[in-house]
Jmol script that loads the backbone (N, CA, C; Angstrom):
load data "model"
ATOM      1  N   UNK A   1     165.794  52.235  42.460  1.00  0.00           N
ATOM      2  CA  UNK A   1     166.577  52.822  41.397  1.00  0.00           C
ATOM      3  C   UNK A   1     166.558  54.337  41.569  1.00  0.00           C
ATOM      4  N   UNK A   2     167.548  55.031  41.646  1.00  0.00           N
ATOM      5  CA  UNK A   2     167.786  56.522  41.773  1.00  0.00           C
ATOM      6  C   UNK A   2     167.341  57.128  40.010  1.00  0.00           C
ATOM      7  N   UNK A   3     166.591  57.675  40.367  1.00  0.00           N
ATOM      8  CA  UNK A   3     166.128  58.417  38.928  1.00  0.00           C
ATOM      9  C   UNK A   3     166.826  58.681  37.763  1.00  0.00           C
ATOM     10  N   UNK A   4     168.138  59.400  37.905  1.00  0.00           N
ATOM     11  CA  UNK A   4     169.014  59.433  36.907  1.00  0.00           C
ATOM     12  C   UNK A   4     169.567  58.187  36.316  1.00  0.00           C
ATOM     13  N   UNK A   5     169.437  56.424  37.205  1.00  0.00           N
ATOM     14  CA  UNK A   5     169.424  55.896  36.791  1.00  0.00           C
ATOM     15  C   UNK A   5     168.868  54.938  35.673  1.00  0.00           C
ATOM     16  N   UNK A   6     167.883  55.667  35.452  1.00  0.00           N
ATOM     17  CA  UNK A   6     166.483  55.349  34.644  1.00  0.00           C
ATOM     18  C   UNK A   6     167.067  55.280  33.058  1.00  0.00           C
ATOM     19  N   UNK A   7     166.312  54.180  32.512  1.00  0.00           N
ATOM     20  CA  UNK A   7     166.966  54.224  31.220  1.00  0.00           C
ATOM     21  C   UNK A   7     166.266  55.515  30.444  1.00  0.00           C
ATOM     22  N   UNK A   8     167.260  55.969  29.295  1.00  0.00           N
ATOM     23  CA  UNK A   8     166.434  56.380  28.668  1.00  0.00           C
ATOM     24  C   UNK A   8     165.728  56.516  27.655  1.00  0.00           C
ATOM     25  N   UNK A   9     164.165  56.806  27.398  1.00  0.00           N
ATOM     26  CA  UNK A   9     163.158  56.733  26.670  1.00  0.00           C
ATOM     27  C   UNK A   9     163.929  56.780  25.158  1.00  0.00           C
ATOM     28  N   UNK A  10     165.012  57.731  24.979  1.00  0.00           N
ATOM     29  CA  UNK A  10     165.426  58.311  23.541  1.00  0.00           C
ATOM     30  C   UNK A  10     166.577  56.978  23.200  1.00  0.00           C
ATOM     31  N   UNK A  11     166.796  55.997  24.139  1.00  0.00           N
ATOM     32  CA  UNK A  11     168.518  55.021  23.441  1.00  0.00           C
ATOM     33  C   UNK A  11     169.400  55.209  24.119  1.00  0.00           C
ATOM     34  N   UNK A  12     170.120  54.601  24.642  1.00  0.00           N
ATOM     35  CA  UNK A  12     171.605  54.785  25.157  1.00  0.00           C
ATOM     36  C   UNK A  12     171.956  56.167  24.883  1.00  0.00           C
ATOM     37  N   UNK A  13     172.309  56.915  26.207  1.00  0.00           N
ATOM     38  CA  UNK A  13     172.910  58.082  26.573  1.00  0.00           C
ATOM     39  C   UNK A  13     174.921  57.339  26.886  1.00  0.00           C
ATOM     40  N   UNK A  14     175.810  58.499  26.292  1.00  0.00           N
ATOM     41  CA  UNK A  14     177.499  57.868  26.726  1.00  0.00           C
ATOM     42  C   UNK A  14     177.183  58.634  27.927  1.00  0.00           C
ATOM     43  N   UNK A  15     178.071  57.711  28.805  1.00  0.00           N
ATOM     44  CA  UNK A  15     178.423  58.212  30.137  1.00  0.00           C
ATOM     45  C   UNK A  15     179.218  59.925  29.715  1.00  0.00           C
ATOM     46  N   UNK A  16     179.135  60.647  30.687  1.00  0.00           N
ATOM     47  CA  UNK A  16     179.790  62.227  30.757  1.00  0.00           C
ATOM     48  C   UNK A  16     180.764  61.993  30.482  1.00  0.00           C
ATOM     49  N   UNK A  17     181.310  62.727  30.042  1.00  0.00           N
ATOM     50  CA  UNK A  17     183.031  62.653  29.758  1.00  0.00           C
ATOM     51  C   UNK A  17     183.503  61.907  28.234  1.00  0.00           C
ATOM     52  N   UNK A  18     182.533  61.056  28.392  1.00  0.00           N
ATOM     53  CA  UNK A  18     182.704  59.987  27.148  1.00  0.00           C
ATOM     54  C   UNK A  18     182.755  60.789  25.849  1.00  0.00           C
ATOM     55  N   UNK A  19     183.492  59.675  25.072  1.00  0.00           N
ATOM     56  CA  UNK A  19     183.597  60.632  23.485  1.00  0.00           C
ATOM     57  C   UNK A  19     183.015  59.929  22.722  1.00  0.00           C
ATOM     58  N   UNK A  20     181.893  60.492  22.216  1.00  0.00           N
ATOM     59  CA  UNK A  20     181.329  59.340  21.213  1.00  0.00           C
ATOM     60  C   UNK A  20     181.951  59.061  20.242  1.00  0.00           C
ATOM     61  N   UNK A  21     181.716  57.758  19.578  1.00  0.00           N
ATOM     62  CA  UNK A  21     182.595  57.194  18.180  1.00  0.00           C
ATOM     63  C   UNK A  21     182.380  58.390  17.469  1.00  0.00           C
ATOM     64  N   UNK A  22     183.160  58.178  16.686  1.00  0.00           N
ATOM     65  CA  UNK A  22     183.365  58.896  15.088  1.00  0.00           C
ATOM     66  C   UNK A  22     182.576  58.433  14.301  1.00  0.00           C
ATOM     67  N   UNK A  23     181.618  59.253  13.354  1.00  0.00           N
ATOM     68  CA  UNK A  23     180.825  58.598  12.273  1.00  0.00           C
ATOM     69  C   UNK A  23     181.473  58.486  10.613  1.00  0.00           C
ATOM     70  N   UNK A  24     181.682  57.521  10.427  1.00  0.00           N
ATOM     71  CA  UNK A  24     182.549  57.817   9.086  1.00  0.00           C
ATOM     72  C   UNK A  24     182.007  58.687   8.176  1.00  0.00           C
ATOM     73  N   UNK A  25     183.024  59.106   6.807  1.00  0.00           N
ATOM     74  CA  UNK A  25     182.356  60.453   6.425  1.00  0.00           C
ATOM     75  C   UNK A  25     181.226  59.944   5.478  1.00  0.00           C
ATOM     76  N   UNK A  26     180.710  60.741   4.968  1.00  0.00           N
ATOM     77  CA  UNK A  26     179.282  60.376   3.910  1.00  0.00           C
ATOM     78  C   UNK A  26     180.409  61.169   2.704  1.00  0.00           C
ATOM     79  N   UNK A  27     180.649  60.535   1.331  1.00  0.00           N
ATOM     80  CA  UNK A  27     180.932  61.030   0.491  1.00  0.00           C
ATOM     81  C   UNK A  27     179.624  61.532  -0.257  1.00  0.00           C
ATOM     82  N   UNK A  28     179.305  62.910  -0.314  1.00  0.00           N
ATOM     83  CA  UNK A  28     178.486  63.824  -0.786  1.00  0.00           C
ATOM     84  C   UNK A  28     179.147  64.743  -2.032  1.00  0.00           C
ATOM     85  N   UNK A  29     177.980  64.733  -3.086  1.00  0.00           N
ATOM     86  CA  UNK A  29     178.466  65.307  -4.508  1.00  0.00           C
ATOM     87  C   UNK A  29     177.550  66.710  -4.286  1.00  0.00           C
ATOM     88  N   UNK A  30     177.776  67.493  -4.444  1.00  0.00           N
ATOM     89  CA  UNK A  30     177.123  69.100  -4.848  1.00  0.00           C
ATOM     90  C   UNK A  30     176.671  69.275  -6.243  1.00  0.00           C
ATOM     91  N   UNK A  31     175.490  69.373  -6.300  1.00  0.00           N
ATOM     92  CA  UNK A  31     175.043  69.429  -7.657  1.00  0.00           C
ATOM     93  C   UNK A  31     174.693  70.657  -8.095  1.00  0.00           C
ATOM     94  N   UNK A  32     173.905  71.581  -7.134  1.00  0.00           N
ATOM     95  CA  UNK A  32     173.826  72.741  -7.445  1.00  0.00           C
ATOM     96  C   UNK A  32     173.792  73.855  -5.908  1.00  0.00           C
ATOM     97  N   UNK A  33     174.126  75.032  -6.142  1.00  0.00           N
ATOM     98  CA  UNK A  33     174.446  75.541  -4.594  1.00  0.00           C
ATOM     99  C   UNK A  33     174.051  77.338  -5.089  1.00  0.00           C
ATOM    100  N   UNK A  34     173.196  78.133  -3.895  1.00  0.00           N
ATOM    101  CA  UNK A  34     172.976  79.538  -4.582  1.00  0.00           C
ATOM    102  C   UNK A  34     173.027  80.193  -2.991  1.00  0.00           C
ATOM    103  N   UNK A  35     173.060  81.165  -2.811  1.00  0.00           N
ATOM    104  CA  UNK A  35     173.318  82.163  -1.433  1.00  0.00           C
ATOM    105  C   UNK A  35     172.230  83.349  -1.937  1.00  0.00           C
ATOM    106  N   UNK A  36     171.603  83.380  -0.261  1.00  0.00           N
ATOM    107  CA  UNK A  36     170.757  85.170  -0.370  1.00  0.00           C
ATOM    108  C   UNK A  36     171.130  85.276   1.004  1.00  0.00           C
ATOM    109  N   UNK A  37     171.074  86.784   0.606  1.00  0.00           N
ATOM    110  CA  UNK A  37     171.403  87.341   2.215  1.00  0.00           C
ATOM    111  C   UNK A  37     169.833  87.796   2.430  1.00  0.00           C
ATOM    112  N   UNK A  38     169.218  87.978   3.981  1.00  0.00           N
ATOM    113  CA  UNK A  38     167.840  88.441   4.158  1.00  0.00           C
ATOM    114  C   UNK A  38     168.392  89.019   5.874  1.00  0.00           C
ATOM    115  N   UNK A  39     168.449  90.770   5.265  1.00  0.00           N
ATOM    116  CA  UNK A  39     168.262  91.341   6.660  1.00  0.00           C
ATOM    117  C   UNK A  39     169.869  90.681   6.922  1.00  0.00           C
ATOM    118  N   UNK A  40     170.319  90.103   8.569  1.00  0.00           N
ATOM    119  CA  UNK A  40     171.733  89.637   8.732  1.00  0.00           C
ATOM    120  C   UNK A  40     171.598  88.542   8.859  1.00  0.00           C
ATOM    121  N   UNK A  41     171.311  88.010   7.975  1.00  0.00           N
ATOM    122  CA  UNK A  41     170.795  86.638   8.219  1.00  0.00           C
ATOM    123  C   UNK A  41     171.197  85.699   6.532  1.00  0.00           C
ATOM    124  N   UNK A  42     172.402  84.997   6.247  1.00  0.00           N
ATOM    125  CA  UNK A  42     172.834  84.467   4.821  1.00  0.00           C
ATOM    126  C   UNK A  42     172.169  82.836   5.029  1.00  0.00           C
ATOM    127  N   UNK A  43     171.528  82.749   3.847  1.00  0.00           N
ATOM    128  CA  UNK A  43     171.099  81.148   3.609  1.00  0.00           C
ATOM    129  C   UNK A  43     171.704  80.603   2.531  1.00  0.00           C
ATOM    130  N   UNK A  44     171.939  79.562   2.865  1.00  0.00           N
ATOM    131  CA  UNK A  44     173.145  78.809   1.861  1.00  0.00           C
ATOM    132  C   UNK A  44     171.637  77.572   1.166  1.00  0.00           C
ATOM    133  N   UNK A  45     171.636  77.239   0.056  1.00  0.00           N
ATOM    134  CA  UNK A  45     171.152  76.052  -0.635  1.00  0.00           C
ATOM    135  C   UNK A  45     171.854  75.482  -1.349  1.00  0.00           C
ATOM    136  N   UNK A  46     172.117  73.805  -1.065  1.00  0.00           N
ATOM    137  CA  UNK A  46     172.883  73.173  -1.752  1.00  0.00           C
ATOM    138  C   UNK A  46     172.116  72.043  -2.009  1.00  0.00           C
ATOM    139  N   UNK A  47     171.895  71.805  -3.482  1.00  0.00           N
ATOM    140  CA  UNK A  47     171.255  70.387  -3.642  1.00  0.00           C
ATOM    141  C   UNK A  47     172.521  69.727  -3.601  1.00  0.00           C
ATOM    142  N   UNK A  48     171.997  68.195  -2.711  1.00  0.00           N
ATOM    143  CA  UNK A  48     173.674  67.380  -2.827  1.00  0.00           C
ATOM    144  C   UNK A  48     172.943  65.795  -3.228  1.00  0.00           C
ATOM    145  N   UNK A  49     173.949  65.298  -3.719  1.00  0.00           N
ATOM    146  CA  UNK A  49     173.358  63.352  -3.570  1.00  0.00           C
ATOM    147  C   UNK A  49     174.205  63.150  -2.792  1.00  0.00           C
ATOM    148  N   UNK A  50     174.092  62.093  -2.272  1.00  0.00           N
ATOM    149  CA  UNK A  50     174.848  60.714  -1.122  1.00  0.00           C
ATOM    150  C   UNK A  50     174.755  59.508  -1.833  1.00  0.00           C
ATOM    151  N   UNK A  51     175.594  58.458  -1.422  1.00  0.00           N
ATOM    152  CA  UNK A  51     174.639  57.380  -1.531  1.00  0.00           C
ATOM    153  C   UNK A  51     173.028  56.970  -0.923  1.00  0.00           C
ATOM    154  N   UNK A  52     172.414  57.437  -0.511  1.00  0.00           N
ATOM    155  CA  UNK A  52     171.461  57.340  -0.177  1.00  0.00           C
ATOM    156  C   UNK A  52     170.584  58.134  -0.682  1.00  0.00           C
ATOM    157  N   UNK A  53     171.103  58.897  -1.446  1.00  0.00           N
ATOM    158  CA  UNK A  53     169.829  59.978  -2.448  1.00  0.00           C
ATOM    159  C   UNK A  53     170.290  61.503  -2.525  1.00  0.00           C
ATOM    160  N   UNK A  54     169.109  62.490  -3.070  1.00  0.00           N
ATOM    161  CA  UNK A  54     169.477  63.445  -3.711  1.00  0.00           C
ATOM    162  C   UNK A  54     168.421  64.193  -1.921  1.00  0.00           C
ATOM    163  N   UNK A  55     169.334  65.293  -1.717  1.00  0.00           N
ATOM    164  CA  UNK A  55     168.456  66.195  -0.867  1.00  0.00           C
ATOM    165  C   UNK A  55     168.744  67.252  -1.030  1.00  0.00           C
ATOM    166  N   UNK A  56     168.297  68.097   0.002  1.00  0.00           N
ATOM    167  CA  UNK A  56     168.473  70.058  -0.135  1.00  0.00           C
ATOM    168  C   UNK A  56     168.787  70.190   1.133  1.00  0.00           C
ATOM    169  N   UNK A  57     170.274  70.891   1.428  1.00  0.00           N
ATOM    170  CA  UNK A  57     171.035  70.941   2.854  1.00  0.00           C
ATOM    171  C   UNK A  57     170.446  72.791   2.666  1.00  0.00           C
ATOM    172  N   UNK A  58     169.519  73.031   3.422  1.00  0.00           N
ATOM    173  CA  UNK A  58     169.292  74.673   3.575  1.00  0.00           C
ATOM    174  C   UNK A  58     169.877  74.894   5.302  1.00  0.00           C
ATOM    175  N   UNK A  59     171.135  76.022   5.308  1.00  0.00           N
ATOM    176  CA  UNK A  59     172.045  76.695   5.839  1.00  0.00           C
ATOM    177  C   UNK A  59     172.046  77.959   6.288  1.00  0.00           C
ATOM    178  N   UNK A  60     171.505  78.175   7.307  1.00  0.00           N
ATOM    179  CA  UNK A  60     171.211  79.685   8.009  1.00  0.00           C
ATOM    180  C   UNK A  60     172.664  80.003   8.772  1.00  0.00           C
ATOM    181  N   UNK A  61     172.888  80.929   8.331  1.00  0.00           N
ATOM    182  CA  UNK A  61     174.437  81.574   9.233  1.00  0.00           C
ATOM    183  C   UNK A  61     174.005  83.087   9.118  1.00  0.00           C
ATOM    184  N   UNK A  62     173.858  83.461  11.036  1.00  0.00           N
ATOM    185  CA  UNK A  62     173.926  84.381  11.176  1.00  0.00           C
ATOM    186  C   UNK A  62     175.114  84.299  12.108  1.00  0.00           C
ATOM    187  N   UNK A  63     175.915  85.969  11.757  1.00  0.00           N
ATOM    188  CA  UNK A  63     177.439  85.936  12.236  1.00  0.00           C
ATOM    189  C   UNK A  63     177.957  84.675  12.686  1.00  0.00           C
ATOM    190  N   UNK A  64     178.156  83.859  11.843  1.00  0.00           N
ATOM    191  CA  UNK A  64     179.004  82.287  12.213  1.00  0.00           C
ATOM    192  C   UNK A  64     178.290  81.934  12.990  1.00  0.00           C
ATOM    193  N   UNK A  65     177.304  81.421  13.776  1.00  0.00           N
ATOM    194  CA  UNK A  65     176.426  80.874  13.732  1.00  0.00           C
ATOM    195  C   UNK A  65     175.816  79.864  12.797  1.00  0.00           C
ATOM    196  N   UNK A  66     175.960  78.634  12.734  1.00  0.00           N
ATOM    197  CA  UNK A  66     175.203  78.023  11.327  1.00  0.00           C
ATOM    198  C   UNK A  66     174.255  76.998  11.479  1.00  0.00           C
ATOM    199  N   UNK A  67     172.996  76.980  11.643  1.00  0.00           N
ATOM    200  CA  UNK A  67     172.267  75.606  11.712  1.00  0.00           C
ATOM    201  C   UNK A  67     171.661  75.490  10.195  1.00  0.00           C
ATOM    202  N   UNK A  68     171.468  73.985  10.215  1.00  0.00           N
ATOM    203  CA  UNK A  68     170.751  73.115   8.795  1.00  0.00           C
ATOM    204  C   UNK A  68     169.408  72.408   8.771  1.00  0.00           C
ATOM    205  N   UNK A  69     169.315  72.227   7.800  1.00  0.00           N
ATOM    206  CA  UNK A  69     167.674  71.841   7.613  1.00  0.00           C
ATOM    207  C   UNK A  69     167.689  71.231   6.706  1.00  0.00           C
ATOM    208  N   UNK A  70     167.369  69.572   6.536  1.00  0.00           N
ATOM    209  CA  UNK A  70     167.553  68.364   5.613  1.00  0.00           C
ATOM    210  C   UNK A  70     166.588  68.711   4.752  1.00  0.00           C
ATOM    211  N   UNK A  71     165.972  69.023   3.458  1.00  0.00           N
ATOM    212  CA  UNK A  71     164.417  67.724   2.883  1.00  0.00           C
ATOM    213  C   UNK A  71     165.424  67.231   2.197  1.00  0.00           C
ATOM    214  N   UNK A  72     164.776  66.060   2.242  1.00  0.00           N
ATOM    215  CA  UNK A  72     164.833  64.749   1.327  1.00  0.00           C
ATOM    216  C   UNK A  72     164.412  65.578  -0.199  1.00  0.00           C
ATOM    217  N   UNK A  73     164.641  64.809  -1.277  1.00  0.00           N
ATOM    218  CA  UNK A  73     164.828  65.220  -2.742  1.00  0.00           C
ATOM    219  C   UNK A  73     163.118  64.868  -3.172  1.00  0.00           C
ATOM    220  N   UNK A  74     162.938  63.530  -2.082  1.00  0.00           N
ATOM    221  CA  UNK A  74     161.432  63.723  -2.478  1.00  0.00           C
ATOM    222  C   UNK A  74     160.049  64.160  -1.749  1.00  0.00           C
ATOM    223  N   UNK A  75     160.277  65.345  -1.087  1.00  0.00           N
ATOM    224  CA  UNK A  75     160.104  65.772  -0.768  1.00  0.00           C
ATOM    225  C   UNK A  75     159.653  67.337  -0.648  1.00  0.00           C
ATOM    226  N   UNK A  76     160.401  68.082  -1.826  1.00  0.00           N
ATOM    227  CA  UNK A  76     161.114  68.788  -2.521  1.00  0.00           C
ATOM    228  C   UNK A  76     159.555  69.734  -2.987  1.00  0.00           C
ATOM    229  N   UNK A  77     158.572  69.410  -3.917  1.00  0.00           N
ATOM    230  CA  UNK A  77     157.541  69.304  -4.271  1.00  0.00           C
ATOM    231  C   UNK A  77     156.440  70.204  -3.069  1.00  0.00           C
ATOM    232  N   UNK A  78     156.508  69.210  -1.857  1.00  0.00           N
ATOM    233  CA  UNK A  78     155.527  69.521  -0.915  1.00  0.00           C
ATOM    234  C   UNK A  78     156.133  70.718   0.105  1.00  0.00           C
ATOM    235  N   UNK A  79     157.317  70.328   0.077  1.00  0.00           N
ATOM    236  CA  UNK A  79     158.061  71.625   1.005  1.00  0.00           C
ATOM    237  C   UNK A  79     157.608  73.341  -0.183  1.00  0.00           C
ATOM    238  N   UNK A  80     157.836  72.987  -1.198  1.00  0.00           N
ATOM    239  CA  UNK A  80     158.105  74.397  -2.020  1.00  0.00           C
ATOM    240  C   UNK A  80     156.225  74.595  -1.708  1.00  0.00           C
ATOM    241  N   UNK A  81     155.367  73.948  -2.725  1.00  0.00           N
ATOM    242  CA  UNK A  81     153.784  73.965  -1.882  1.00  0.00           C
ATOM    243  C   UNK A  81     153.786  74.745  -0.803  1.00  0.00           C
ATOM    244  N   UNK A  82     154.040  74.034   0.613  1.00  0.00           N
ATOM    245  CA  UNK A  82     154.036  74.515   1.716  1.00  0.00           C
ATOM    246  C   UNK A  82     154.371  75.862   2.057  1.00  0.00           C
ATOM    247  N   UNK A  83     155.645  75.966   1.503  1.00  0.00           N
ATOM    248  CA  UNK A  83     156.241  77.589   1.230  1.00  0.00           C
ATOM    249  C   UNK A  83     155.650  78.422   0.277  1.00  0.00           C
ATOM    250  N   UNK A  84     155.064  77.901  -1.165  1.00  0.00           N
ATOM    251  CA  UNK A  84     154.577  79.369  -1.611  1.00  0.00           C
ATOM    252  C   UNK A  84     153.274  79.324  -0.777  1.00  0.00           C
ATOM    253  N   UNK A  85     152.112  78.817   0.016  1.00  0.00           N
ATOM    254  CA  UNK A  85     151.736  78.881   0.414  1.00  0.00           C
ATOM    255  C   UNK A  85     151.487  80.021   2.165  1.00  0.00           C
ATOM    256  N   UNK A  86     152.950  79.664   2.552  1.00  0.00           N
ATOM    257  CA  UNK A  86     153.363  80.900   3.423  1.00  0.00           C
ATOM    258  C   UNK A  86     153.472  81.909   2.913  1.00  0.00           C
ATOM    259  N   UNK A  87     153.773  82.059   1.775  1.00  0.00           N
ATOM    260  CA  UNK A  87     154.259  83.760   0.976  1.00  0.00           C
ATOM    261  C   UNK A  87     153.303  84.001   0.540  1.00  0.00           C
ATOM    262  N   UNK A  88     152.103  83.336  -0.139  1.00  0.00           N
ATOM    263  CA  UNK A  88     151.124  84.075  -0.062  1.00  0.00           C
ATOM    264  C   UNK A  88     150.164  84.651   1.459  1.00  0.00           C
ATOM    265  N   UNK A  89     150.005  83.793   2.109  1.00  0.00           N
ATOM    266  CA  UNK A  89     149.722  84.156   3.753  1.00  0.00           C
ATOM    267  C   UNK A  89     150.164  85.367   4.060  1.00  0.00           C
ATOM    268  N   UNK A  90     151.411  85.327   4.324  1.00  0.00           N
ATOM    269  CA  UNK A  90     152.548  86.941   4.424  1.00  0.00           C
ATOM    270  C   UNK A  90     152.177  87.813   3.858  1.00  0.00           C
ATOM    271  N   UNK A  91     151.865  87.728   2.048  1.00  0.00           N
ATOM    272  CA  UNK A  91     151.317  89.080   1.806  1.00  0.00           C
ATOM    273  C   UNK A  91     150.143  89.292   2.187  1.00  0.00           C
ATOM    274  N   UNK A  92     149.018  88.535   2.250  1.00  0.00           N
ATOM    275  CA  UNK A  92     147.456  88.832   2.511  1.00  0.00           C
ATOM    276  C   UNK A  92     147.073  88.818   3.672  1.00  0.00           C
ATOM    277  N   UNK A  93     148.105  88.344   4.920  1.00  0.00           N
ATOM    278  CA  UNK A  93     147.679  88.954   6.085  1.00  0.00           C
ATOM    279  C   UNK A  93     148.171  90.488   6.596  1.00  0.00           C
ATOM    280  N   UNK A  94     147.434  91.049   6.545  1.00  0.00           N
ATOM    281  CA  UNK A  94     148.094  92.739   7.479  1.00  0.00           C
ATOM    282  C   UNK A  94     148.700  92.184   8.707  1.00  0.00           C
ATOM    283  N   UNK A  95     150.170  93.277   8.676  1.00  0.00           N
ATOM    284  CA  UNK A  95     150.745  92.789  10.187  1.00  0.00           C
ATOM    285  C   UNK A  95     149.953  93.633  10.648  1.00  0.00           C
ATOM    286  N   UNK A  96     150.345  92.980  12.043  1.00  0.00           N
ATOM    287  CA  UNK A  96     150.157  93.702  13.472  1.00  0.00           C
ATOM    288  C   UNK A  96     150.279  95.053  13.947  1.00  0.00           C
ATOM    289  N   UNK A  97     149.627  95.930  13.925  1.00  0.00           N
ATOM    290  CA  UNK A  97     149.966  97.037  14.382  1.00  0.00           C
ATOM    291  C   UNK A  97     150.742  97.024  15.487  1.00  0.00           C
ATOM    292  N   UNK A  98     152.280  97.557  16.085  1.00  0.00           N
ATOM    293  CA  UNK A  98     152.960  97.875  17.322  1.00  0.00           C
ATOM    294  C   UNK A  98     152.746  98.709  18.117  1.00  0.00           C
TER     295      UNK A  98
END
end "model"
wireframe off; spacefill off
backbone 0.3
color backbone group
């Protein structure tokens, strides 16, 4: 077997060229949505439901540029924890001198 023939570990890869199916749409409700800009850098928060539940779509766009970041709704709790936890870190560690 020539190597590239090897299945792979992650699931069916489409052949090159190939177009993968279309995923039908997810009808998503917006429940609540707020914007900060930090430095050039805008974050979008949108709590949304699905049928499948309530989450937080957090939205980094720098100059059009945009990647996302799921939590789940229950989840929500331990992520914020986690984070004031960094912000306190941030203030009580001294940076680095350059």
């Amino acid at each position: 077997m020539i190597s590239n023939e090897r299945p792979s570990p992650y699931g069916h890869r489409p052949a090159e060229g190939s177009v993968p199916p279309q995923k039908s749409p997810v009808n998503e409700e917006t429940l609540k949505a707020d914007k900060i800009q930090i430095e050039r850098k805008t974050f979008i928060f949108t709590l949304k439901e699905n049928p499948r539940g309530r989450f937080l779509r957090i939205t980094e766009d720098v100059n059009g540029r945009r990647d996302n970041i799921i939590v789940p709704a229950t989840g929500l709790a331990e992520f914020t924890r986690v984070l004031e936890e960094m912000v306190k870190a941030a203030q009580a560690i001294p940076p680095k001198a350059t």
